[in-house]
Structure formats: C-alpha cells, structure tokens
ROMAR-524255 format. One line per field, with one value per atom (N, C-alpha, C, CB): x, z, y; atom name. Coordinates in Angstrom, 2 decimals. Each point is the difference from the previous one (the first is absolute). Glycine has a CB too. Example, Ala and Ser with C-alpha at 12.3 -4.5 7.8 and 13.67 -1.06 7.14 Angstrom:
BEGIN
X <- c(13.19;-0.89;0.90;-1.89;1.54;0.82;-0.77;1.18)
Z <- c(7.80;0.00;0.00;1.25;-1.97;0.06;0.73;-2.15)
Y <- c(-5.69;1.19;1.20;-1.17;2.22;1.19;1.09;-0.63)
atom <- c(N;CA;C;CB;N;CA;C;CB)
This chain:
BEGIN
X <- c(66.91;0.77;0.93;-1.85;3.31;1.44;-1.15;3.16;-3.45;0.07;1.03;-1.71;2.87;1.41;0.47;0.60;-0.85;0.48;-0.48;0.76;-0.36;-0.48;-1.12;2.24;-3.28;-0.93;-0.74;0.41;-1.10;-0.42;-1.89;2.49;-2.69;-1.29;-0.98;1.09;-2.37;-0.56;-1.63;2.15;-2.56;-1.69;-0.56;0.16;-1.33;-0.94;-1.66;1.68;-1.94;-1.48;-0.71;0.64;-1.55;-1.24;-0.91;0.31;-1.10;-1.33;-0.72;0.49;-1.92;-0.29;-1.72;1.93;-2.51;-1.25;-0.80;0.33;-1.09;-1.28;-1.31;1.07;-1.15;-1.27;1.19;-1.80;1.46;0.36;-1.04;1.29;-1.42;-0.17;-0.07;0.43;-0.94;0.23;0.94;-1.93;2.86;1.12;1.01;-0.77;0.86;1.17;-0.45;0.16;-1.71;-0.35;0.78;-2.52;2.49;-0.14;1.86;-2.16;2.81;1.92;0.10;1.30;-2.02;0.41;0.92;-1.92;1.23;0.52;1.70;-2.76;3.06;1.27;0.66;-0.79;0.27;0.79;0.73;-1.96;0.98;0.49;1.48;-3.25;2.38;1.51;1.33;-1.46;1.04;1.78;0.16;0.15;-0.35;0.42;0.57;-1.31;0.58;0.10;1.35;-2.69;2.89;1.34;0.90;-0.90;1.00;0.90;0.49;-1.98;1.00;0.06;0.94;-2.21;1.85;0.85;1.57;-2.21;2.20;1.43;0.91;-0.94;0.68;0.21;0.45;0.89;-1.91;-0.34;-0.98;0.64;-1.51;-0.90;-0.29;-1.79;2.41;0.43;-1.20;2.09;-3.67;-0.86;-0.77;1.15;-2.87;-0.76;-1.34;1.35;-1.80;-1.10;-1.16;1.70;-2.88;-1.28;-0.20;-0.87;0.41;-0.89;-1.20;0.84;-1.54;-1.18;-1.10;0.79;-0.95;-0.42;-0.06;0.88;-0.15;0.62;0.47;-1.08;1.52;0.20;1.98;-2.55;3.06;1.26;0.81;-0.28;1.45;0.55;1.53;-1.43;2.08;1.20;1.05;-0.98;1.76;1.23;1.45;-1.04;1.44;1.79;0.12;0.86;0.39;0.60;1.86;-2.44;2.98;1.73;-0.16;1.24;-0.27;0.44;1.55;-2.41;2.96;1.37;-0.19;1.57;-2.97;0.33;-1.71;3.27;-3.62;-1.21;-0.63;0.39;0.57;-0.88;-0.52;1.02;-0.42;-0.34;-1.43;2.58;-2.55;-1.48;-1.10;0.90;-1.10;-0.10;-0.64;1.11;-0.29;-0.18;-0.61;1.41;-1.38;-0.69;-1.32;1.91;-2.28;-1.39;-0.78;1.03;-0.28;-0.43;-0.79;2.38;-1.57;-0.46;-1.27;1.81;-2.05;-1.61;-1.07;0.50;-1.25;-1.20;-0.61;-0.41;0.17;-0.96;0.86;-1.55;2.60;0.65;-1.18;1.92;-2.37;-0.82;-0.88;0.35;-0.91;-0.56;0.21;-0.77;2.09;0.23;1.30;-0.90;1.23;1.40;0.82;-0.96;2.07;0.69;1.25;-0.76;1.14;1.49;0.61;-0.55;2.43;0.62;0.97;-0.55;1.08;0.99;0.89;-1.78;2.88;1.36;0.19;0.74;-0.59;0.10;1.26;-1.65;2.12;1.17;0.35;-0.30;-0.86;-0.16;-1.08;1.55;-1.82;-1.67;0.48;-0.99;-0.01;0.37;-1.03;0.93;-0.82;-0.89;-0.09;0.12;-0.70;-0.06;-0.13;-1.14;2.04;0.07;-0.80;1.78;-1.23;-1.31;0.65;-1.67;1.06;1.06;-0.70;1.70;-1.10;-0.78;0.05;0.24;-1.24;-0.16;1.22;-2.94;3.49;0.82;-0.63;1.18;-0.83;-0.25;0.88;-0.43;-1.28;0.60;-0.05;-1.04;2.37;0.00;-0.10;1.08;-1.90;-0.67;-1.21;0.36)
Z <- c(-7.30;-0.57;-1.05;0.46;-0.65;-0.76;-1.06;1.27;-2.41;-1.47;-0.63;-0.30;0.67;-0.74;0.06;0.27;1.34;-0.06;-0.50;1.31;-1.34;-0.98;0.81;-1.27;0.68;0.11;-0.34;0.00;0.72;-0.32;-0.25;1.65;-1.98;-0.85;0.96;-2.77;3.15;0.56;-0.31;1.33;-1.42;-0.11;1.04;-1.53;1.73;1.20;-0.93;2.44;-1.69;-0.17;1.30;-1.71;1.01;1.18;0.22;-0.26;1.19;-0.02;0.81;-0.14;-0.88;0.24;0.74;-2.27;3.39;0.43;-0.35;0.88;-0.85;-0.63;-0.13;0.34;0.99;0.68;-0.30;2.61;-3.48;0.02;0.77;-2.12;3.55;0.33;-0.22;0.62;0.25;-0.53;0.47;-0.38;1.41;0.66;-1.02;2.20;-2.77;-1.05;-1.22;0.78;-1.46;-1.06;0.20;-0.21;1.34;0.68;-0.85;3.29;-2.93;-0.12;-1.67;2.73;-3.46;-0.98;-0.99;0.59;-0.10;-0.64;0.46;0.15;1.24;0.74;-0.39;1.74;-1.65;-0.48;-1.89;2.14;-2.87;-1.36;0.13;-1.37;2.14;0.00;0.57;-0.16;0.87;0.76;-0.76;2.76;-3.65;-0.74;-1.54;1.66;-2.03;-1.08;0.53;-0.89;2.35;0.91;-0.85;2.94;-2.21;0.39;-2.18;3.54;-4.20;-1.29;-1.07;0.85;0.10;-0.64;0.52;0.10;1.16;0.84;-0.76;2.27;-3.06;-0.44;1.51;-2.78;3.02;1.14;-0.11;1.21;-2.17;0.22;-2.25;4.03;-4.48;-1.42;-0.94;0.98;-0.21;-0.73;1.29;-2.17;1.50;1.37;-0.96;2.09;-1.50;-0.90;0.70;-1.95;1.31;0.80;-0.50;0.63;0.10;-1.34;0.26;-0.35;-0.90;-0.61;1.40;-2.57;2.94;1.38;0.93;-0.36;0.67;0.76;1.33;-1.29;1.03;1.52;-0.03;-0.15;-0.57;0.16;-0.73;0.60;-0.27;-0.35;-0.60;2.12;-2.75;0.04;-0.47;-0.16;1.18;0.10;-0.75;2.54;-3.05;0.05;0.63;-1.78;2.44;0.89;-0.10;1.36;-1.38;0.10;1.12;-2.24;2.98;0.98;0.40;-0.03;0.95;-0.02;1.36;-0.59;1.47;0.54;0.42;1.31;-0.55;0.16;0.62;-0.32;1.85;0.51;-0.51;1.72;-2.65;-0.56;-0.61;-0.55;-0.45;-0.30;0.55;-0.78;2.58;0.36;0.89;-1.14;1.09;0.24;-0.54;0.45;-1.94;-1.21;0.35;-2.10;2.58;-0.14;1.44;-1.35;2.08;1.44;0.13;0.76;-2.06;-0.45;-0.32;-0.47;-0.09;-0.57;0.85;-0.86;0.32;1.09;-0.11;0.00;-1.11;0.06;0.55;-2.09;2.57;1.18;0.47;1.30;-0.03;0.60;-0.39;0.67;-2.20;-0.23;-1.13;1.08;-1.32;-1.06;0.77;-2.65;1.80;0.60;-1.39;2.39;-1.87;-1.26;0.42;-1.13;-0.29;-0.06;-0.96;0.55;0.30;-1.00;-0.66;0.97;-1.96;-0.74;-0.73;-0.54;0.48;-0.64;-1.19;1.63;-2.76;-1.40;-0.07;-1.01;-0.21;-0.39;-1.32;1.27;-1.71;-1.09;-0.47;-0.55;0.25;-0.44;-1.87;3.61;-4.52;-0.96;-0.28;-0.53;0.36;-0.01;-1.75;3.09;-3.92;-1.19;0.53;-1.49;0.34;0.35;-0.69;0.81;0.01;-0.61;-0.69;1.79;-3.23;-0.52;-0.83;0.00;0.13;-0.36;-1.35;1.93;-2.93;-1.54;-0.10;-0.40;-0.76;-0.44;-0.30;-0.94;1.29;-0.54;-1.47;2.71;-3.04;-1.37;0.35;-1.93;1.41;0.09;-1.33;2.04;-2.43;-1.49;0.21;-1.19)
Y <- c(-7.35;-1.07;0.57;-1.66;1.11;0.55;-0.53;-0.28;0.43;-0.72;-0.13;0.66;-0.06;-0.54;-1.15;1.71;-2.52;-1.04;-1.07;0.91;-2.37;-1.05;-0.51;-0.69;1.09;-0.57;-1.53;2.26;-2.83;-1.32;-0.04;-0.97;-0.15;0.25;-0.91;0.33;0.00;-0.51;0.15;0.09;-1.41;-0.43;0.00;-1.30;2.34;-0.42;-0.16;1.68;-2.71;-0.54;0.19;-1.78;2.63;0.44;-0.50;1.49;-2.07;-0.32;1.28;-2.79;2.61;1.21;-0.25;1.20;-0.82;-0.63;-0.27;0.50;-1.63;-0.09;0.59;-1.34;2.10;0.95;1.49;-2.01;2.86;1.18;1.05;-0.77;1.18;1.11;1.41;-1.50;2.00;1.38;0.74;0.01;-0.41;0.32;-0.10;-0.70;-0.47;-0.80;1.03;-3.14;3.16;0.79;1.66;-1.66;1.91;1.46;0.17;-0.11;-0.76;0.36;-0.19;-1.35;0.97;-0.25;1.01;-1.42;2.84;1.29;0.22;1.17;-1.19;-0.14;-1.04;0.95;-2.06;-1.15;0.04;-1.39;2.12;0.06;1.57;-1.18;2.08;0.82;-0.11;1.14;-2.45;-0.28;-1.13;0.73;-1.53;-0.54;0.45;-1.14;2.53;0.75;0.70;0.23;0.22;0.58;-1.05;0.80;-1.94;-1.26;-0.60;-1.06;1.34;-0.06;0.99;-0.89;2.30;1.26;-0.26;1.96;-2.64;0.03;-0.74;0.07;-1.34;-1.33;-1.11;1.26;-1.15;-1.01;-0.93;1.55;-1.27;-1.36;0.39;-0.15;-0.82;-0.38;-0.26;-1.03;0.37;-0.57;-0.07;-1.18;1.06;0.01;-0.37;2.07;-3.47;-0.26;-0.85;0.10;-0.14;-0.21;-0.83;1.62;-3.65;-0.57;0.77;-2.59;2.05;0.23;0.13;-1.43;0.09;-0.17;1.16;-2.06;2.41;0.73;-0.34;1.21;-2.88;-0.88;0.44;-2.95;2.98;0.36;1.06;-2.05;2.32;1.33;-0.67;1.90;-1.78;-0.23;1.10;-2.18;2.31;1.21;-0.43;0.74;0.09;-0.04;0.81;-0.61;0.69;0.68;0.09;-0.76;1.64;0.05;0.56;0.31;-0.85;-0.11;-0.51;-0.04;0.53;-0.59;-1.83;3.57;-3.18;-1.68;0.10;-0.48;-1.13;-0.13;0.72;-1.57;2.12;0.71;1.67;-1.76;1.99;1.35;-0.24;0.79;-1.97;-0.21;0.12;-0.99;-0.09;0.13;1.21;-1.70;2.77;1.63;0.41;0.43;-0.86;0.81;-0.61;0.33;-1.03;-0.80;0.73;-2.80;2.26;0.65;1.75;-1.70;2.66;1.10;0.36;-0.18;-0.88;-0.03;0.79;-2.38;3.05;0.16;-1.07;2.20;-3.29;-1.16;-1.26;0.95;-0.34;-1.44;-0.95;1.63;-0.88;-0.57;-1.15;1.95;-2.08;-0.49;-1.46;2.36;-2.28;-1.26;-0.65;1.20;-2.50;-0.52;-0.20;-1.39;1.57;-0.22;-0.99;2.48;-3.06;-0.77;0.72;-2.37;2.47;0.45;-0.72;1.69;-1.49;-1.48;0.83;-2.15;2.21;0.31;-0.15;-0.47;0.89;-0.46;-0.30;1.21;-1.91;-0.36;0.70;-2.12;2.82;1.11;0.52;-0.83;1.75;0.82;0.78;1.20;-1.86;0.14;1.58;-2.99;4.30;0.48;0.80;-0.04;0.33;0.67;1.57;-2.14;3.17;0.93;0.68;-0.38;1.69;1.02;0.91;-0.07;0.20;0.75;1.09;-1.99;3.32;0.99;0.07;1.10;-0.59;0.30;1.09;-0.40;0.06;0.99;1.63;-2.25;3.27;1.36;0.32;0.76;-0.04;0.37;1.73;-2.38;2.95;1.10;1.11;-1.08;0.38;0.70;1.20;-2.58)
atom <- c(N;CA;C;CB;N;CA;C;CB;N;CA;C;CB;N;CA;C;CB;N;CA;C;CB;N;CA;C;CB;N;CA;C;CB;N;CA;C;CB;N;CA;C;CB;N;CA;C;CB;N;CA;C;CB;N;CA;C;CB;N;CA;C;CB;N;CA;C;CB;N;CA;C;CB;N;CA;C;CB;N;CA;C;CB;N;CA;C;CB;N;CA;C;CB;N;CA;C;CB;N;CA;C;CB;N;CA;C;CB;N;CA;C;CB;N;CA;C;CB;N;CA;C;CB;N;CA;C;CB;N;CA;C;CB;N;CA;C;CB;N;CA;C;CB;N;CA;C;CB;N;CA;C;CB;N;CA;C;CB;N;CA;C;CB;N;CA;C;CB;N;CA;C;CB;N;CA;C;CB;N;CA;C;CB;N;CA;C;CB;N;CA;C;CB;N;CA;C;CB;N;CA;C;CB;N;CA;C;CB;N;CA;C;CB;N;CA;C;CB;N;CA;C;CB;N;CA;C;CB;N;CA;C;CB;N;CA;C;CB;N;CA;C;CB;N;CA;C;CB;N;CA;C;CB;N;CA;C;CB;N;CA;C;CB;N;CA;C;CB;N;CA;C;CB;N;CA;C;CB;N;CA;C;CB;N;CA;C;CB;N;CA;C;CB;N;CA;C;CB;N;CA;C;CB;N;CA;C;CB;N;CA;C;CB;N;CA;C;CB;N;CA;C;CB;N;CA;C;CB;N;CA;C;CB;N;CA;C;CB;N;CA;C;CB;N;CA;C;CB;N;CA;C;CB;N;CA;C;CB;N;CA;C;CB;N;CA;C;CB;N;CA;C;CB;N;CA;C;CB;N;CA;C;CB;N;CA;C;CB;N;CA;C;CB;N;CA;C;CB;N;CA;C;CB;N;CA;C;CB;N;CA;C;CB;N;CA;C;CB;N;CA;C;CB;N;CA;C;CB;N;CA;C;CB;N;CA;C;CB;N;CA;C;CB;N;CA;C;CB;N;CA;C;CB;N;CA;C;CB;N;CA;C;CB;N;CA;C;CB;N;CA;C;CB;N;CA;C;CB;N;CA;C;CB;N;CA;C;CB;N;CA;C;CB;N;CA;C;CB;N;CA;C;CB;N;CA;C;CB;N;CA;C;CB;N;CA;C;CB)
C-alpha cells in the first residue's frame, strides 16, 4: 500500500468467539506479529481488546473499503471472528511525544 496517498480512516469492530480453542489459542503468537507488522507499516493506527475479551476494535488507514477489508482477511485469526467495518468522518488521536534530551 502507497502511504503517500490520502488516506481515509476506518473502524472495525470484532467479535471475537465465545469457546476459545486451542486452534484459535494456538495463532495468538502470529496473530500479534502481523498486527505488530501492519502497526509498524501505519496500517492499522490502534488495536484494542475489551476487558472481556468478546471484542477487538481496530483503526485502520486505508485509501477505500475494500482495502480494509484485505487488511482483515490477513489475519491468521480470520477464520474465527466477524467483523463490521464503518468509515470515520474523523479519528481524534493524542500524540506521542518524545521527552526532550538534555545534553549536559
């Protein structure tokens, strides 16, 4: 994916199974490094667990739906959740900002 071009902002909400397996347990390691991938790329913006652990919710840039889409399909834990995706009209995010160096 270009990252130069204008990108658009997108919410996916995961549901995530109720019976976790040991197949589903088994990807968890794969599933955190292609998202840690997709995180370093600036492809997927935010990535969070409730408490529960019944859902996931993603940002994602992307330039249209079906790229999201793609991005999701990637998953090794596809197989096992469904998701909706929804378009933002804006994502307010706080930055990260490094401590000043003192060069004393």
């Amino acid at each position: 994916m270009n990252r130069g071009m204008h990108m658009n902002n997108y919410m996916v909400e995961v549901e995530l199974p109720t019976q976790l397996t040991e197949e589903f347990l088994a990807l968890i390691p794969r599933q955190r490094a292609h998202v840690d991938s997709l995180m370093n790329e600036g492809i997927i913006t935010s990535y969070a667990l409730s408490k529960d652990r019944s859902h996931l919710w993603i940002t994602i840039d992307a330039k249209t739906h079906e790229e999201v889409k793609n991005v999701m399909r990637s998953f090794p834990m596809v197989k096992f959740f469904s998701f909706e995706i929804r378009e933002l009209m804006f994502l307010n995010r706080a930055g990260f900002v490094l401590p000043q160096m003192s060069l004393n």
